[in-house]
N, C-alpha and C positions, 0 to 999 in steps of 0.2 A: 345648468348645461352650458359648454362652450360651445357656441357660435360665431364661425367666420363670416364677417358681411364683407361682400367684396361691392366696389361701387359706390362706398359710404358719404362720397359725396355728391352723387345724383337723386334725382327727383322721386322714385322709391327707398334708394334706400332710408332716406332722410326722414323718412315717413314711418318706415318700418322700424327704425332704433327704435323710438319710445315706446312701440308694441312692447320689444323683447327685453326690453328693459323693465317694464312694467310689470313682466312676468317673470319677473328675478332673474334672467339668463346673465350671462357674462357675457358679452360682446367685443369680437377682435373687428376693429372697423381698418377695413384695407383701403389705405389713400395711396398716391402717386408723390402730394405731397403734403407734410405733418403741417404746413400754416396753414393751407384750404381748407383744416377741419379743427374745430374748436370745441372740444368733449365737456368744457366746461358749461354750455349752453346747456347743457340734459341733467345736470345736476345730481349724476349719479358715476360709483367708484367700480361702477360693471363696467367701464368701458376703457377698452385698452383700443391702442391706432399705433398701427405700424405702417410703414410708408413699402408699398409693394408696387412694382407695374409688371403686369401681366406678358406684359411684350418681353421683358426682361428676365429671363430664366434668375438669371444671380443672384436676383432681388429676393426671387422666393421662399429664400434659404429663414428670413424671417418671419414666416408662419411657424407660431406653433403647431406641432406634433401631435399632443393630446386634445385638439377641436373634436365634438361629436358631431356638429352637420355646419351646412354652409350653405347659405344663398349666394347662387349668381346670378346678378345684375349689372355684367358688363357690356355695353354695346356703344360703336363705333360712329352709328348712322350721321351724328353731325358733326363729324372730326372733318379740321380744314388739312390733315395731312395723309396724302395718299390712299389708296382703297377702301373704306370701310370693310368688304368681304374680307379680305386679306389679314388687313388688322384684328378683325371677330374671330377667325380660324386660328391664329395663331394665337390669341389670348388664350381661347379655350384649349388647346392642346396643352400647353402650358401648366394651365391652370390644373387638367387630369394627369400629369406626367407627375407634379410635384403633390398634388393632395392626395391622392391613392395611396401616396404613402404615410399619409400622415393615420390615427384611428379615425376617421370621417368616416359617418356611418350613411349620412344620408344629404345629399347636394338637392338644393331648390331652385330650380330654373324659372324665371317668369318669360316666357316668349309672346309670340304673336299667334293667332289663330292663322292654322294654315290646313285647312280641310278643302282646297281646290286645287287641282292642278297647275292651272296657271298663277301662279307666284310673283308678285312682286318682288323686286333684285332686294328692299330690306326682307319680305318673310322670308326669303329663298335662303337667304343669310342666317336666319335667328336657324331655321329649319336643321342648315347643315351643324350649326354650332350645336345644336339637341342630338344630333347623330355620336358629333364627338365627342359629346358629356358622357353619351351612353358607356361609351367603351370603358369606364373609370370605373375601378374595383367598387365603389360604392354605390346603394342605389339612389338612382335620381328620380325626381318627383317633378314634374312638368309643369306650371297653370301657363293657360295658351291665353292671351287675353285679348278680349279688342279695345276698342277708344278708350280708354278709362279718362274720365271724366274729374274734375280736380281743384281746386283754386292751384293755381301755380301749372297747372301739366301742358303740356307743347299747346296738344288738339281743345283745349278749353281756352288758352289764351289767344290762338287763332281765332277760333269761333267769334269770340267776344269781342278782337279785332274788329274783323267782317260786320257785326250785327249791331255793331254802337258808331262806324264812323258811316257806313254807307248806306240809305236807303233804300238800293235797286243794287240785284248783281245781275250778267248776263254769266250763267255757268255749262259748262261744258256737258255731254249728256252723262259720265261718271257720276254726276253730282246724286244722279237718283239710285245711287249701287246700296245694297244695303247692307246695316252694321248692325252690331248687338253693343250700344257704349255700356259699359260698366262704370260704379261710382269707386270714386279712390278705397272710401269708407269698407267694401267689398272685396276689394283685391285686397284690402290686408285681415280681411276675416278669413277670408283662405290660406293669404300664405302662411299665417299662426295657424291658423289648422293643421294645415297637411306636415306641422315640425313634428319629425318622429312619429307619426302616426301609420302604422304599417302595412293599413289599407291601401294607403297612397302610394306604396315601395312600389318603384318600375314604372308606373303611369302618369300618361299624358290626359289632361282636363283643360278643356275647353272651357272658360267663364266670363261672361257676359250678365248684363243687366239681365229686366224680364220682359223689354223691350227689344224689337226685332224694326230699326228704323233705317230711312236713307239720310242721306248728308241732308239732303234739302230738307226733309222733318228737323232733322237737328237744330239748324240755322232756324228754321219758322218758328220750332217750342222755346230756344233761347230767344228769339225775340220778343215773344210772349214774357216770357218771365224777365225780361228788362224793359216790359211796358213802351216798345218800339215797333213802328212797323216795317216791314223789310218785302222788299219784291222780288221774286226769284225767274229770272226768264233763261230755261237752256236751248243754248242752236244743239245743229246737228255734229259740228267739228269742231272742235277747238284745239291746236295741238298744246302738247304739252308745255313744251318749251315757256309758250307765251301765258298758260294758266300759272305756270310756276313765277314768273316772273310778277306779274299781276299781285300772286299770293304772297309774295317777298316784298314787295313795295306799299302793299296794304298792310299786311301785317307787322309784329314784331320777330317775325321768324327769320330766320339766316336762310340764304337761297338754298345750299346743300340739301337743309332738313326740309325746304318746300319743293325741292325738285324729290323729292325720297315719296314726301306725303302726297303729291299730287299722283306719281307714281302707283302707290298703293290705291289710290281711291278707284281705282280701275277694277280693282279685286274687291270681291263681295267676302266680308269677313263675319261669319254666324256661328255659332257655336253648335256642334254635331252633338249628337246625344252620346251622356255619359253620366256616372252614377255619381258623382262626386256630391251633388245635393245630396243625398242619401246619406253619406259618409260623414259631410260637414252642414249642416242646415244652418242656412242664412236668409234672411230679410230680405232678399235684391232691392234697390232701391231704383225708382223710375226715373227717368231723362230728365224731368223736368224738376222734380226733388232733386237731384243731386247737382242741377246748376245749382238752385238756391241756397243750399248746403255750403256752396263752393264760394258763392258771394257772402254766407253769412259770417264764414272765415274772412275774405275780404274785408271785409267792415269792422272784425273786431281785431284787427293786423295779427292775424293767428296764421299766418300763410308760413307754414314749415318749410317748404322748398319749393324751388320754383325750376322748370327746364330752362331756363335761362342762367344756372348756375353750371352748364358745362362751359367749361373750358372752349374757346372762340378763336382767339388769336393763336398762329400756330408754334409759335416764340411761347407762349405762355403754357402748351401743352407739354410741355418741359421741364412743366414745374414753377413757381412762383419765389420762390427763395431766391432765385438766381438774380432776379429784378429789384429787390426787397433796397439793396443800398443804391440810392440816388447817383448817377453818375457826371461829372461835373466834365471833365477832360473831353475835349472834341465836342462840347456840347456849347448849346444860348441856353445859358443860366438865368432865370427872371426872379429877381429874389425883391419881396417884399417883407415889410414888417412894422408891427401899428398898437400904439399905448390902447388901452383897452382895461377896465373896469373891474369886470365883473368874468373872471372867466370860465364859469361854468355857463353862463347862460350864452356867451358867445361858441363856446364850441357846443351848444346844443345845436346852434344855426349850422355848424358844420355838418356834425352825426344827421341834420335832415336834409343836408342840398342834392337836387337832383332829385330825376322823379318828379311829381306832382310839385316838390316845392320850386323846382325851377334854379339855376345858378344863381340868384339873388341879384346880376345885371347883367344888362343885352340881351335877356332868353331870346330875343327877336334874331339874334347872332346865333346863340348857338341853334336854333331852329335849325338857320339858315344852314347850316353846318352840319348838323343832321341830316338833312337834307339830299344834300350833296355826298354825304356818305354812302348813303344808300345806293344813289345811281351810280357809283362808284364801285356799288356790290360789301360796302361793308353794315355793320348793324345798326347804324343811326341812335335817335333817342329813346325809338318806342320799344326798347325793354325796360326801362324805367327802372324801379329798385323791387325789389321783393317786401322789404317793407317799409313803413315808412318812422318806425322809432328804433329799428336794429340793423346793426352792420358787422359783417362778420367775412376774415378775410378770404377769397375767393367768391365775393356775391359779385354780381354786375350793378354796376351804376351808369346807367346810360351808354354812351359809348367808353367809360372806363372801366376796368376790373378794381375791384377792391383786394390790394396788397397786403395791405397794415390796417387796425381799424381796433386803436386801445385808448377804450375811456380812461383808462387810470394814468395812462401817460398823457393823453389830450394830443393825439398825434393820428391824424390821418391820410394813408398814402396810396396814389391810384394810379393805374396804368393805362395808357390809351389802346384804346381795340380799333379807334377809327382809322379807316386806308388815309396814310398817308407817309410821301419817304422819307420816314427815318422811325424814332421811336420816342415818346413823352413820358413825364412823369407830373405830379401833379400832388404837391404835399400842402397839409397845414400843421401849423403845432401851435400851441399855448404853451407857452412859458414865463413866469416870474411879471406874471401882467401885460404880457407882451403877444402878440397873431403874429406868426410866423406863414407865410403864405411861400412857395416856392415851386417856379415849374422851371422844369430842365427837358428842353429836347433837343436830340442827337442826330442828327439828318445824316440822308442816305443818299451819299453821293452827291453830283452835281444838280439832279433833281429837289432834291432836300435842303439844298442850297437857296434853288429859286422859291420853294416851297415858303420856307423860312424868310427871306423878303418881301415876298406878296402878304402873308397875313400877318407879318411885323407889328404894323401902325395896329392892324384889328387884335392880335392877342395883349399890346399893351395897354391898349382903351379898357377892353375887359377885367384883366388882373387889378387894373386901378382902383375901377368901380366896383370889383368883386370886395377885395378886402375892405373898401371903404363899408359895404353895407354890410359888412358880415359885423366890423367889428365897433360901427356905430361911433357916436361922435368920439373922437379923438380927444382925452381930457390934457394932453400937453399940446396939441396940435404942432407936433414934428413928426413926420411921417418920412422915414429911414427908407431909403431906397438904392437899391444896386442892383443894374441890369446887366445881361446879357454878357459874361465872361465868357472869355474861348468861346465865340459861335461858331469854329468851325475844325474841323479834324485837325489841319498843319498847325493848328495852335495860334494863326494869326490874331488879335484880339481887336476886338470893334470899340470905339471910342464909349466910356462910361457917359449915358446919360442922367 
């Protein structure tokens, strides 16, 4: 069977290919753009990626014709550009204007449970985007879902946040609202279920674990299963504003998607009765199994995708290709370069920097840097890497995106996500015995200007000490350096040191 997956670079779909692949389907995987998705990693000839954006009518025209059903898995909620609601309407219009014509027999939507009137501004959104699916010649198949629970998913690496850095929270009175989490392992028993099964034609399904818990249980049974103890004390008020803010500076979450998630936790999300066990019979798996599940992927670096592979910067929501060549002109070029040995085991130190293993010098720097991001309102360090022996382009590393990221060339290139005016780049390469180490940034304005001055002295101390420990003792001991060409737009050039 042909199957369009649209979304193929978010945190379900990523999940869901080796399902459909594993049950001999063909797979059209719909990206935004063809370097954020790497087909080679699944090791299978089902899978075809065409580069589509929903928002783009024109783009659509490359969907094949002869698809028999389609998952949608597109949502907006942590986009840093413009409306989420806006942007979720207009994709799904799109999406039923151009597929209706295609043979598509049957469309899968995974939404949010929304069985209460007062709505959350995300469920009110998934809600109306299910209205506009409806209208599409095809029949649609609904699973309404709550937390799904995950290694890699938004609400489990919050959790884990919260319940391994802080001993005592004071939470708001939401925190006692209750939910039904589900395990990842669960939503995708379903959504291979409900492919072409004609029971499911027209119907909305509610799915949830076999647990009916509140936030606060959640946090107390994850701290149990990480053998931690956690205090939870709620007042009577707490506005949102400041719970969101709290929840962004603890966590590794972006403010957008914690102003969205504190949001919802106001609405009680349960699953209404419906046959759909009946239809597909599955396992449910309990709260506190399905963290361990979620850590035991942790531990053997089995982590398929992570919500932290959407797209962050709104330069980058654009596509990545665009960024791909290093731009030298108007920029401070810091170019180093270093004799070196052995180069496979040097650029192993590279495919693992960042993350857990740290920039190899100053981490005390860039902490401090992280840091100051945050307050700043951008992502800091604590998304870390998704894993820590693979890099694949469009994952996050810290505060940078991963560009470029090819073992067979020994060439790695990253983008900065951290606030600051102007824009970076950050490359290494191995060549012919040689670590090529190179950062280029382009400053924004006369801000970008001063920007560029003030951390001067600090990003040359860094780069020094970076390539010195990546690429270990130096067997000619000449260490080749050229700093800082064109640092600034008029092209004026700063004295070579």
């Amino acid at each position: 069977m042909k199957i369009l997956l649209t979304g193929a670079t978010g945190y379900i779909a990523k999940r869901l290919l080796p399902v459909l692949i594993s049950g001999g389907h063909e797979v059209v995987c719909c990206v935004r753009d063809r370097r954020r998705f790497d087909p080679s990693q699944y090791n299978s000839a089902g899978i075809r990626v065409i580069e589509v954006d929903f928002l783009k009518k024109e783009t659509l025209t490359s969907i094949p014709n002869d698809i028999e059903a389609a998952y949608y898995l597109i949502h907006s909620m942590a986009s840093t550009s413009g409306d989420f609601e806006a942007l979720e309407k207009k994709s799904a219009e799109n999406f039923v204007q151009h597929v209706s014509q295609t043979q598509v027999k049957q469309v899968i939507y995974l939404s949010g449970i929304v069985n209460y009137e007062k709505l959350s501004k995300h469920l009110q959104s998934r809600k109306k985007v299910e209205d506009i699916l409806k209208k599409g010649s095809f029949h649609l198949t609904t699973l309404r879902s709550g937390i799904i629970v995950g290694s890699g998913s938004a609400s489990f690496e919050i959790i884990r946040d919260i319940v391994e850095k802080l001993p005592f929270i004071v939470a708001p009175r939401s925190i006692n609202s209750r939910t039904q989490p589900i395990a990842i392992r669960n939503v995708l028993h379903y959504m291979k279920g409900v492919l072409m099964n004609e029971k499911t034609f027209g119907g909305s399904f509610d799915i949830g674990g076999p647990e009916i818990l509140t936030y606060k249980d959640m946090l107390l049974q994850f701290a149990k299963v990480r053998n931690l103890r956690l205090k939870i004390y709620t007042i009577p008020f707490c506005p949102p504003q400041l719970t969101s803010n709290l929840l962004y500076f603890i966590t590794s979450t972006s403010f957008s998607l914690a102003r969205n998630l504190v949001e919802s936790m106001e609405v009680e999300v349960v699953c209404g009765e419906n046959n759909l066990k009946n239809i597909i019979p599955v396992e449910l798996i309990p709260y506190k199994e399905a963290v361990s599940l979620a850590f035991d992927k942790i531990r053997q670096e089995e982590v398929i995708s992570s919500w932290t592979d959407a797209i962050t910067g709104s330069n980058l929501e654009k596509g990545i290709s665009r960024f791909i060549n290093m731009p030298t002109h108007g920029c401070c070029v810091c170019k180093y370069s270093r004799s070196i040995t052995d180069e496979d085991a040097v650029f192993d130190k590279i495919w693992s920097i960042g993350g857990k293993t740290g920039w190899y010098h100053a981490n005390w720097l860039w902490k401090i840097r992280g840091i100051i991001d945050k307050l700043f309102g951008g992502v800091g360090l604590r998304r870390g890497r998704r894993s820590g022996t693979s890099l694949f382009p469009g994952d996050s590393l810290d505060f940078w995106r991963v560009l470029l990221a090819d073992r067979e060339e020994k060439r790695l290139l990253l983008y900065a996500e951290m606030r600051q005016p102007g824009e970076a780049w950050l490359e290494f390469k191995v060549s012919d015995n040689i670590l090529y180490q190179t950062l280029s940034f382009r400053p924004l304005g006369i801000w970008g200007r001063i920007y560029l001055l003030v951390t001067y002295p600090f990003l040359i101390y860094i780069l020094r000490g970076m390539i010195k420990k990546i690429a270990g003792p130096n067997p000619n001991k000449k260490n080749k350096r050229q700093l800082c060409k064109n640092p600034t737009v008029d092209g004026n050039k700063k004295p070579d040191s």
